[in-house]
C-alpha positions as CSV (number, residue, x, y, z in Angstrom):
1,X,-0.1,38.3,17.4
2,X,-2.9,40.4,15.3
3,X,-6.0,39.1,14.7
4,X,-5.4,37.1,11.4
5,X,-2.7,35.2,13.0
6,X,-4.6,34.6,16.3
7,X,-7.7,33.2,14.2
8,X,-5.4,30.7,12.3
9,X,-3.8,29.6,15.5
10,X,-7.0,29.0,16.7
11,X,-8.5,27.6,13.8
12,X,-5.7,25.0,13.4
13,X,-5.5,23.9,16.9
14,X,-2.7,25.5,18.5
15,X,-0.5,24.2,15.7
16,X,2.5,26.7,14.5
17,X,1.6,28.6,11.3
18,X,3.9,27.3,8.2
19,X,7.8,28.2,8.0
20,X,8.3,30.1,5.3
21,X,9.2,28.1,1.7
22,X,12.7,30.0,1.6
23,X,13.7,28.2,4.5
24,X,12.1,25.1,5.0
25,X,14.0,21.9,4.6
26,X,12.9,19.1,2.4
27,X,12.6,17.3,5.8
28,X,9.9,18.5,8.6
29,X,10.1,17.5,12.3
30,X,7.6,15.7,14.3
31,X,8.7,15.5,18.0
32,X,12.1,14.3,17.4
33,X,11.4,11.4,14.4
34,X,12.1,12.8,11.2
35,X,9.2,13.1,8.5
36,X,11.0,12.8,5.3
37,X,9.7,14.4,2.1
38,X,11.8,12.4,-0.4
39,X,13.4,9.0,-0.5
40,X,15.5,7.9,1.7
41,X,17.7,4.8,2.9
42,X,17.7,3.7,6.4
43,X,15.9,1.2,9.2
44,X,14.8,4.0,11.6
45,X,11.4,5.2,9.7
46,X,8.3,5.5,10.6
47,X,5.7,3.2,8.8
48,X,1.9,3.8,9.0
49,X,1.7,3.7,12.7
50,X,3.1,6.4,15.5
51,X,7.1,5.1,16.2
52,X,6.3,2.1,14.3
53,X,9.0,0.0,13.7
54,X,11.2,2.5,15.7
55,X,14.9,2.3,15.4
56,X,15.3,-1.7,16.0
57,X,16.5,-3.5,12.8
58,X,14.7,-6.1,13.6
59,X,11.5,-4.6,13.8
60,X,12.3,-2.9,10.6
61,X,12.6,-6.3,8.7
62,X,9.1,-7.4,10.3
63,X,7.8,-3.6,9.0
64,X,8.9,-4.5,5.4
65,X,7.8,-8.7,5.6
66,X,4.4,-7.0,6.6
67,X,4.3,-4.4,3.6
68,X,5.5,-7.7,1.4
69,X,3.0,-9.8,2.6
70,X,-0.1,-7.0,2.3
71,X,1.2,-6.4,-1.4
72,X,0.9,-9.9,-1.7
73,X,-2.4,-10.6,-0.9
74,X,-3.6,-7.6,-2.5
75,X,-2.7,-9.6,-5.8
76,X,-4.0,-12.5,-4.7
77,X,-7.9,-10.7,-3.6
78,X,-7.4,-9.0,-7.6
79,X,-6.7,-11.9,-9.5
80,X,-8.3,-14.9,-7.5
81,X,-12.0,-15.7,-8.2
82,X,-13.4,-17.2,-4.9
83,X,-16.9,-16.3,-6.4
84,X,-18.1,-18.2,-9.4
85,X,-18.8,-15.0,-12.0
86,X,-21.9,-16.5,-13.0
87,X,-23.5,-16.5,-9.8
88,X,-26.5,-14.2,-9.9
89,X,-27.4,-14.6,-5.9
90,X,-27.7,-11.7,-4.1
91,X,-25.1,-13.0,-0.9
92,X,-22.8,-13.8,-3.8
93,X,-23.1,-10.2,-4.7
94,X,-22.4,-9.0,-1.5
95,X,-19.7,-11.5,-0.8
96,X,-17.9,-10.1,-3.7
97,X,-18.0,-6.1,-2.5
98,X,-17.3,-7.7,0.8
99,X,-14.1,-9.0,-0.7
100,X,-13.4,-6.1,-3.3
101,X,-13.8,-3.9,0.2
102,X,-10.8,-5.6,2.2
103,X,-9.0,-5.4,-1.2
104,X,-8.9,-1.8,-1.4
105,X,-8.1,-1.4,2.1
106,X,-5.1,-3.3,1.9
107,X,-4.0,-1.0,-1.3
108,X,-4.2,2.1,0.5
109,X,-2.5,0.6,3.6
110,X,0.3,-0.4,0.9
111,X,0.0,2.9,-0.2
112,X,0.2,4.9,2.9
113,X,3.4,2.2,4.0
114,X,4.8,3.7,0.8
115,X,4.0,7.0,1.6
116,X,7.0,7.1,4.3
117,X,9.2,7.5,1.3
118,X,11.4,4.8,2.9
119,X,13.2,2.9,-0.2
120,X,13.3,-0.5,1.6
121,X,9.3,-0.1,1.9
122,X,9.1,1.3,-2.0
123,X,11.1,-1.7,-2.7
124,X,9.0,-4.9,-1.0
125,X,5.6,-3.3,-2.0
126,X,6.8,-3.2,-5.7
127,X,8.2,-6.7,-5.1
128,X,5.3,-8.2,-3.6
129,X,3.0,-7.2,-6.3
130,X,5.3,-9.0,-8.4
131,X,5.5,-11.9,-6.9
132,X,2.0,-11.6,-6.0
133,X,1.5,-11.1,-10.1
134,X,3.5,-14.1,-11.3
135,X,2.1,-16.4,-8.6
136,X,-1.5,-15.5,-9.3
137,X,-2.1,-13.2,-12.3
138,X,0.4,-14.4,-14.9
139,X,-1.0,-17.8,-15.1
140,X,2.3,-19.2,-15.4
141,X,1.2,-22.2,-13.6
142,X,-2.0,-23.1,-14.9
143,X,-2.1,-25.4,-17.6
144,X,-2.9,-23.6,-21.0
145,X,-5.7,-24.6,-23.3
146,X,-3.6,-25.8,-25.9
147,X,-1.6,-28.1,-23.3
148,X,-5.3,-29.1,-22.0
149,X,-6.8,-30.6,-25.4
150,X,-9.0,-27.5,-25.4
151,X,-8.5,-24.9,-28.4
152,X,-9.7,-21.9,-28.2
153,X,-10.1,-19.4,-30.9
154,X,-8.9,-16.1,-29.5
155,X,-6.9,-16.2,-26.3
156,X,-7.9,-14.5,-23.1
157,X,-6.5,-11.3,-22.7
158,X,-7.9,-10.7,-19.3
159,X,-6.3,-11.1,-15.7
């Protein structure tokens, strides 16, 4: 090993410089679970924690039900207003960030889940934001103005 190579092992922490591009496979290898670099179909994956859900199908299924369900309530934290927006208090204030904090947590832990290029786990998060959209951003079941009595002159374009 010269010195350039000794000085990037070291820098990098005794992990193997990179196989060359000509030969690497669109698939790396950690251990013995397979890190996969595009799409792919199957139960044994590994979803944002170390062997986690393994190779049970069972535990798979609990994997995607939890990606479903954090998709889900990431709509729910965007288009639910727990605070009254005309509340000028300063716990209000911090309330909300609170709020907008766990929200963007969940989103990059949907994210990440995403990230293990698994399609079953592409497939829940898309169709819990859906869901999650039609149950809570669409307003398909809130009463409209017009149904109300109340007219308005321009509708509400927002969320």
């Amino acid at each position: 090993m010269d010195a350039a190579d000794n000085a990037y092992h070291h820098h990098m922490h005794g992990m193997a410089p990179p196989k060359d591009s000509s030969t690497a496979s669109p698939e790396m290898t950690h251990g013995t679970m397979m890190l996969h670099m595009t799409f792919f179909w199957g139960d044994n994956a590994e979803i944002l924690f170390n062997r986690w859900p393994g190779e049970r199908g069972g535990m798979y299924a609990l994997a995607l039900i939890f990606v479903f369900v954090l998709a889900l309530i990431v709509e729910w934290l965007s288009h639910s207003r727990l605070i009254k927006e005309d509340s000028s208090a300063a716990a209000a204030r911090l309330i909300r960030t609170l709020l907008h904090r766990v929200r963007v947590g969940l989103v990059y832990l949907v994210m990440l889940a995403v990230m293990s290029f698994n399609v079953g786990v592409f497939l829940v998060a898309i169709g819990g934001h859906c869901l999650g959209f039609l149950l809570f951003g669409s307003r398909l079941f809130k009463k409209s103005a017009v149904a109300s009595g109340k007219s308005s002159v321009l509708p509400s374009l927002s969320c």
